[in-house]
N, C-alpha and C positions, 0 to 999 in steps of 0.2 A: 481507374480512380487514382487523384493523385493528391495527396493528403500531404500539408505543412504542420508540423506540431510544436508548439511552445514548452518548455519546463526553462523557468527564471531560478532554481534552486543552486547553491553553487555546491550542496551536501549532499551525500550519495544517500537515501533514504529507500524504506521501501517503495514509494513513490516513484521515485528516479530508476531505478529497475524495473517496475511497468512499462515504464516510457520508450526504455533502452529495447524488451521483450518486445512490445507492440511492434513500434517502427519495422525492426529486424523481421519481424514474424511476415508484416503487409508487405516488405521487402520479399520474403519466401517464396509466398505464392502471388507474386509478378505484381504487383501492385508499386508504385510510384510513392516515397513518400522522404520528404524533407525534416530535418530537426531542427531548432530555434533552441538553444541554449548556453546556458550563463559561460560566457568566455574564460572563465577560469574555477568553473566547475566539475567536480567528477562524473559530472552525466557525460559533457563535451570531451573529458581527457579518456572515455572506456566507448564512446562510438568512433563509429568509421571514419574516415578524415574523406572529404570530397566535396564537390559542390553543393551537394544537400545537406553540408552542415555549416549551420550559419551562427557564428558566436556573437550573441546580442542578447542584452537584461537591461531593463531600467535600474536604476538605481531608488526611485521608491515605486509607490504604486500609479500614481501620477508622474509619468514621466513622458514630456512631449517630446522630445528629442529620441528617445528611443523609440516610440512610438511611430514616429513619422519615419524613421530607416527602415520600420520593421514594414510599414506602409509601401516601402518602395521595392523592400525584398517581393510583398506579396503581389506587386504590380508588375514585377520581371518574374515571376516562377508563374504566377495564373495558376494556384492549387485550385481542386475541386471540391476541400472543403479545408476547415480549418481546426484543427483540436487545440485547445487551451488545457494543460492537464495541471496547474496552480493557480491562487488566486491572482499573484501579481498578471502572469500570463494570460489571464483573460483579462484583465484591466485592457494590459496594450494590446490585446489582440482588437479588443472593442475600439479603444482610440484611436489607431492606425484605418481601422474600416470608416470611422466615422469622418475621418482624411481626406476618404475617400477611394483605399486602394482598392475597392473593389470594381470601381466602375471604368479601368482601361483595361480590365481584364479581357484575354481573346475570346471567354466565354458570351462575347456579345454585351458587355454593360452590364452583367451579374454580378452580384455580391458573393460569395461565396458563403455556404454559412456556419457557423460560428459553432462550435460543440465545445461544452466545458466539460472535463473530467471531474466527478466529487467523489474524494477516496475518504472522507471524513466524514464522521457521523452528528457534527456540530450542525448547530441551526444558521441559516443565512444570515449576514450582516444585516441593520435594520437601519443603517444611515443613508443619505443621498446617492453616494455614489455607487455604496452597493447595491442599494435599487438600481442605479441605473445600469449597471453593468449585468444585472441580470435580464433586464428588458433587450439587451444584447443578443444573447442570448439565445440562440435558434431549436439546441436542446441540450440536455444534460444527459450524460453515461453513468450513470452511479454503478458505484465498484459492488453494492449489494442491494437486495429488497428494503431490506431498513435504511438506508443511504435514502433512498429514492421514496419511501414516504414521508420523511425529514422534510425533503425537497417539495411535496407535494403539500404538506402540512403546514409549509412557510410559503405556500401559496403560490409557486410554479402551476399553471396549469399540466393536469396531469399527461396531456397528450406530450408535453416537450420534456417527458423526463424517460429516460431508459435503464432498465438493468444489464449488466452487463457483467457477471464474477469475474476478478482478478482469477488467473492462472500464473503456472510455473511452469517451468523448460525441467521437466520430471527429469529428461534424461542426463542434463548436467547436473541434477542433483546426485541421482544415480554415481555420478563418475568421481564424487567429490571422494577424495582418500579420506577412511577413517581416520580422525585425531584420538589419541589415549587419553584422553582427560584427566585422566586420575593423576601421568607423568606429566603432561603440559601446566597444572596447576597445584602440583605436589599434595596430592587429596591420597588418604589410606587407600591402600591395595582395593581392600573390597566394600568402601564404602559407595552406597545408594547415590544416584548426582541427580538431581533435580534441574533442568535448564530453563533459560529462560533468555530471548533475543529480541532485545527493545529499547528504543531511544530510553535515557533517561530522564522522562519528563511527565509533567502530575498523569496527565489522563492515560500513563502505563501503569499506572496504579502499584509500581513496584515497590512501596513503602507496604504497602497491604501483606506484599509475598513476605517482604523481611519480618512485621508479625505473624504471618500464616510461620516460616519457617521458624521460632521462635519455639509455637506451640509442636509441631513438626517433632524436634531432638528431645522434647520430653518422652515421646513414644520411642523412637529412632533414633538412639545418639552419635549414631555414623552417618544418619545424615547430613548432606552437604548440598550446599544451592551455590550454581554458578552464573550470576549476571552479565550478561554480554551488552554491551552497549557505551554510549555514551552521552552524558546531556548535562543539562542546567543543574538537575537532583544530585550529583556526584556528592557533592560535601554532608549535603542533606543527609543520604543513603548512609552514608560511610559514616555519619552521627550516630545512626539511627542503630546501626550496627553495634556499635562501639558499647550505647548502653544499654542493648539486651542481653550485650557481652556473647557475641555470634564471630566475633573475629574467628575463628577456625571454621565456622558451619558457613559462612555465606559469604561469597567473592566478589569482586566489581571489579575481573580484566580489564575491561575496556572496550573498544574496538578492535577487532579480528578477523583477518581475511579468511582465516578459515572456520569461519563459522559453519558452515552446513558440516562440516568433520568434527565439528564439535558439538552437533545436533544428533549425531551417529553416535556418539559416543557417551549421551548422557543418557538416561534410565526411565528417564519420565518429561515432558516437556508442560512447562506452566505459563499461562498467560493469565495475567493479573489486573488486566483493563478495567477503568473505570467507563470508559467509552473507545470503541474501536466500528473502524470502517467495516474491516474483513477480517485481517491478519493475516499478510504474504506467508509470516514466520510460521505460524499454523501450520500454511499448505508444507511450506519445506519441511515442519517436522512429521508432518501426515507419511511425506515421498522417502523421509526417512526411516516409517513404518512406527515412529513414536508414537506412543498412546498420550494423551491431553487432557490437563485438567485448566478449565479456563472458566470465565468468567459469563455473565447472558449477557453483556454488553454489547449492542452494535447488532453488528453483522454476522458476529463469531458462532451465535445457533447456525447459520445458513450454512455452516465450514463442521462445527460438531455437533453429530448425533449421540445427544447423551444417554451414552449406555452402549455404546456402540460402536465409536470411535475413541470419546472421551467420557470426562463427566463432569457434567457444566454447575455451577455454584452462584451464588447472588454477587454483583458489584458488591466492593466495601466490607467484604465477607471475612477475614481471615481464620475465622474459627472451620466455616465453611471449607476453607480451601485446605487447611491444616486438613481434615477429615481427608476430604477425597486424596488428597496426597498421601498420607499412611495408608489408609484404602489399598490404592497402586500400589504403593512400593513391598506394601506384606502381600500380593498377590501375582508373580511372575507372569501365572499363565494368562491370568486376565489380560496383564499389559501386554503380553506377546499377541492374544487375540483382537485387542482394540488396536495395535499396532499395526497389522494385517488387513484390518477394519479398514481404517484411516489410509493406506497403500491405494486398496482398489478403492476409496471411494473417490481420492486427488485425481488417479488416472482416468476417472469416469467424467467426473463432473468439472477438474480444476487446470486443466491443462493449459500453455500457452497456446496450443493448435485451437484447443476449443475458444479461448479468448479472444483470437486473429480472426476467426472464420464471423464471430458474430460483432464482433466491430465492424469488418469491412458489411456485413449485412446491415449494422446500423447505421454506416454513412448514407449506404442507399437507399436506405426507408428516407431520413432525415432528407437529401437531397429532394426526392420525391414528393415530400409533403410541400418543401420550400418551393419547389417548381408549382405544387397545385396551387399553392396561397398566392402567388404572383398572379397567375390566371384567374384568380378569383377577383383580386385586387384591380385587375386592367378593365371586369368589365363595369 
C-alpha cells in the first residue's frame, strides 16, 4: 500500500504530530508512504528529507495553481490512496483529482480515493463549497466515536465514516527527562502544580481553568497552575489573571520543547475544553502516569474513565472543576492510583502501533468498497 498524505498547517499542532506518528509508523511496517507539506512548516522542518517529501500548500482554500502541481505530484507518484489530514488539504486534494490526476495513474485509469482525517469535534461547513468537497470525499477517519457521529449527524453517510483513536509513541514519552517545575518556573518548594497543554484559543476553554483556579487557592493557597501553550487568548488570559489577582497562582510560559518533562513534573494534569476532538495531551499525561481532571467535551470520555483514570466535570464548569481539583490534590494516593490507571489504560488502547495497524486496515477496507462501487457502477 502506498499512501500520499497532505497537512497545509505551517504550525506544529497536535495535529501535525499525528501526521508526523502515522507516516513514520506505515513507514515501520513496510508500507510506502509520501508527505505533502507546507514548505516552511514544522511538520516539513522535523520529517525526513527524501523524495516522499513534497513541499506544497495553497495559499487559500481555493487555490488552482497549487492544486494542479499537487495533480501532477499525484500523476508521477501513482499512490494507492490519498489522506487529507486538514481542511485546506482536502480542498486541493479534491481539486487536483478533479484535474484529473487520477486518471494517468499506472493503476489502470483509477482514481485513487480520497480519505479525510477529522481530529475536530465541530460540525461541517454548510456553504457550497464545503458541500462539495465533502462529496469528494470517499471516507472520513475520525480521531474518535463522537468525531464520527458529528460527521454522521451532518449527514455523511454513515458507511463513509470511520473511527480510528489517535495514539502516542508511549516509548518516547517514556524517555522524555524529568523537568523540575517548580525550579524551571520559580514556584515554592512544595507547592501543588496543576498543568495544563493547549493552544491558547476559545474552544480550550482555558479561561474556565483561570476561574476554576481562582476558587482552587481559596482551599489551597500554594496552589499553582501552569499553562503551556500558545494563541490568540494570550492578552485575554493574562487580563483575566491580573484581575482575579492570580499573578503568583497561574503562569502562561509559552511554548516549550520540553513539555512532556513538564507533564512529569506537574502533580495533576487539567483539560478545560469546551469542545475537543480527543486530546493527544491527555494521552501524554496518561503515559506520564498523571491522573486528569477534564472536562465531557468531545471525545475526552473515550480517553477518561471517570473515577478511574480521571474525573470528568460539565463544559463551562469552573466551580466543577475547582471541586475535582482540590478533590486530587488533598488526596495523593488517589492520584497515584488514577495515575497508574491512566499508564495501563494509554498502553492498551492508545498507542502509536495500535493507530498504524488500523489505519493501514482502514485504507484497505476503504480501497475495497471503492473497488466494489466501480463494479457496481459499470454494470
Amino acid at each position: 500500500m502506498f499512501s500520499l498524505h497532505i497537512d497545509t498547517a505551517r504550525t506544529w499542532r497536535g495535529g501535525q504530530n499525528q501526521v508526523l506518528l502515522t507516516v513514520n509508523g506505515l513507514r515501520s511496517i513496510g508500507q510506502r508512504a509520501a508527505l505533502v507539506a507546507h514548505p516552511d512548516g514544522e511538520l516539513r522542518r522535523r520529517a525526513a528529507e527524501g523524495l516522499d517529501l513534497i513541499p506544497l500548500a495553497p495559499r487559500t482554500e481555493v487555490d488552482l495553481s497549487a492544486a494542479w502541481r499537487l495533480s501532477r505530484v499525484i500523476r508521477r507518484l501513482a499512490p494507492d490512496i490519498i489522506h487529507a489530514h486538514d481542511a485546506h488539504g482536502v480542498a486541493m486534494a479534491a481539486l487536483a483529482l478533479s484535474m484529473g490526476a487520477g486518471s494517468a495513474q499506472r493503476t489502470g485509469g483509477r482514481v485513487p480515493p480520497l480519505v479525510a482525517a477529522r481530529r475536530v469535534d465541530f460540525h461541517l461547513g454548510g456553504n457550497s463549497l464545503s458541500r462539495w468537497k465533502q462529496r469528494q470525499v470517499d471516507c472520513f477517519i475520525a480521531a474518535s466515536e463522537a468525531i464520527r457521529q458529528i460527521l454522521v449527524n451532518d449527514g455523511v453517510p454513515p458507511e463513509r465514516t470511520m473511527t480510528v483513536h489517535e495514539g502516542i509513541d508511549v516509548e518516547h514519552v517514556a524517555a522524555a527527562p524529568l523537568v523540575n517545575v517548580h525550579e524551571a518556573f520559580w514556584l515554592p518548594h512544595h507547592a501543588p502544580v496543576v498543568g495544563n497543554v493547549a493552544a491558547l484559543v476559545p474552544h480550550k476553554g482555558q479561561r474556565h481553568l483561570v476561574d476554576a483556579a481562582r476558587l482552587v487557592v481559596r482551599d489551597i493557597p500554594d496552589a499553582r497552575f501552569v499553562i503551556l501553550g500558545e494563541g490568540e487568548l494570550r492578552e485575554a488570559l493574562e487580563r483575566q489573571v491580573r484581575e482575579h489577582h492570580l499573578e503568583k497562582h497561574v503562569l502562561l510560559p509559552g511554548f516549550r520543547l520540553d513539555v512532556l518533562g513538564c507533564i512529569k513534573g506537574f502533580d495533576l494534569f487539567a483539560m478545560s475544553s469546551v469542545t475537543e476532538g480527543l486530546g493527544t495531551s491527555l494521552l501524554d499525561a496518561m503515559a506520564c502516569s498523571r491522573a486528569i481532571v477534564a472536562t465531557r467535551a468531545g471525545g475526552i470520555p473515550e480517553v477518561v474513565e471517570d473515577g478511574l483514570n480521571g474525573c470528568l466535570v460539565p463544559p463551562r464548569d469552573p466551580a466543577a472543576l475547582a471541586q475535582a481539583i482540590v478533590r486530587l490534590l488533598n488526596d495523593a494516593p488517589l492520584r497515584t492510583r488514577m495515575g497508574d490507571a491512566g499508564f495501563a489504560r494509554v498502553n492498551e488502547r492508545f498507542t502509536v502501533e495500535r493507530m498504524v495497524v488500523e489505519t493501514a486496515a482502514a485504507y484497505d477496507a476503504i480501497r475495497a468498497r471503492k473497488s466494489e462501487l466501480r463494479k457496481t457502477e459499470s454494470f
